[in-house]
C-alpha positions as CSV (number, residue, x, y, z in Angstrom):
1,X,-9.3,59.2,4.1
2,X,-8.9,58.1,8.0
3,X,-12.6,59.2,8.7
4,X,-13.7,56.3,5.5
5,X,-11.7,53.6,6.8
6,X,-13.2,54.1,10.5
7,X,-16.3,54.1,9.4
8,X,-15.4,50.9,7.5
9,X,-13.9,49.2,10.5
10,X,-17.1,50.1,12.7
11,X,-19.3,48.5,10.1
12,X,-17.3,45.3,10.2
13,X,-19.6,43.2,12.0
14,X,-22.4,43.9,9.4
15,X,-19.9,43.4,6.4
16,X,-18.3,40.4,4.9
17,X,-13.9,41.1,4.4
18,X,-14.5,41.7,0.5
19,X,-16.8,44.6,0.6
20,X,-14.6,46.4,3.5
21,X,-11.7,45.7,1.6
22,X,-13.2,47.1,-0.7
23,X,-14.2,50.3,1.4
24,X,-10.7,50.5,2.3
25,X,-10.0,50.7,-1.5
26,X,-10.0,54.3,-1.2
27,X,-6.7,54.6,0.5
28,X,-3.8,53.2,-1.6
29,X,-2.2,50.3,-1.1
30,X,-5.0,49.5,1.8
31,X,-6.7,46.6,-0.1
32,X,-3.4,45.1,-0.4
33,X,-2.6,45.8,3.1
34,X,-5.1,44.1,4.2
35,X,-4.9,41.2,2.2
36,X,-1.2,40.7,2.7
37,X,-2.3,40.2,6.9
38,X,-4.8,38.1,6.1
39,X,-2.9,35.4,4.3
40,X,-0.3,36.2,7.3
41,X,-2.1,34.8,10.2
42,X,-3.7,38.3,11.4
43,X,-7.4,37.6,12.7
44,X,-10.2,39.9,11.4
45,X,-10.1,41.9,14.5
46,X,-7.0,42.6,14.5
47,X,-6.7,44.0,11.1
48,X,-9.9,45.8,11.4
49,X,-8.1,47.8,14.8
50,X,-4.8,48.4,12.4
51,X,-6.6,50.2,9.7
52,X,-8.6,52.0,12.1
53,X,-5.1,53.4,14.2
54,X,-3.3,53.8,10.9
55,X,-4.2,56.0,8.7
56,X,-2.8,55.3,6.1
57,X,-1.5,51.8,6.2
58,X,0.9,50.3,3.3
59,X,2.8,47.4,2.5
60,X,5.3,47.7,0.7
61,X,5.9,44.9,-2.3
């Protein structure tokens, strides 16, 4: 699972947010992860380096 979101966080650049997020879909609870930052302020850099250092990231509802 870490090995698919790195490569998803190295293809960043060539991606738009919904089709890593998507990606990222693979891990649960990543997608909503992810989402959850983004409406929190968190630039797309900065997300893209937590999913890559965590492997598996949640956020808990």
């Amino acid at each position: 699972m870490k090995i698919r979101t790195e490569l998803a966080a190295v293809e960043f650049e060539t991606q738009d947010i919904v089709q890593i997020a998507m990606r990222i879909n693979g891990e649960a609870g990543s997608i909503h992860a992810w989402i959850f930052l983004k409406q929190n302020g968190f630039r797309d850099d900065e997300i893209m380096n937590l999913l890559r250092h965590t492997p598996s990231l949640r956020v808990v509802h």
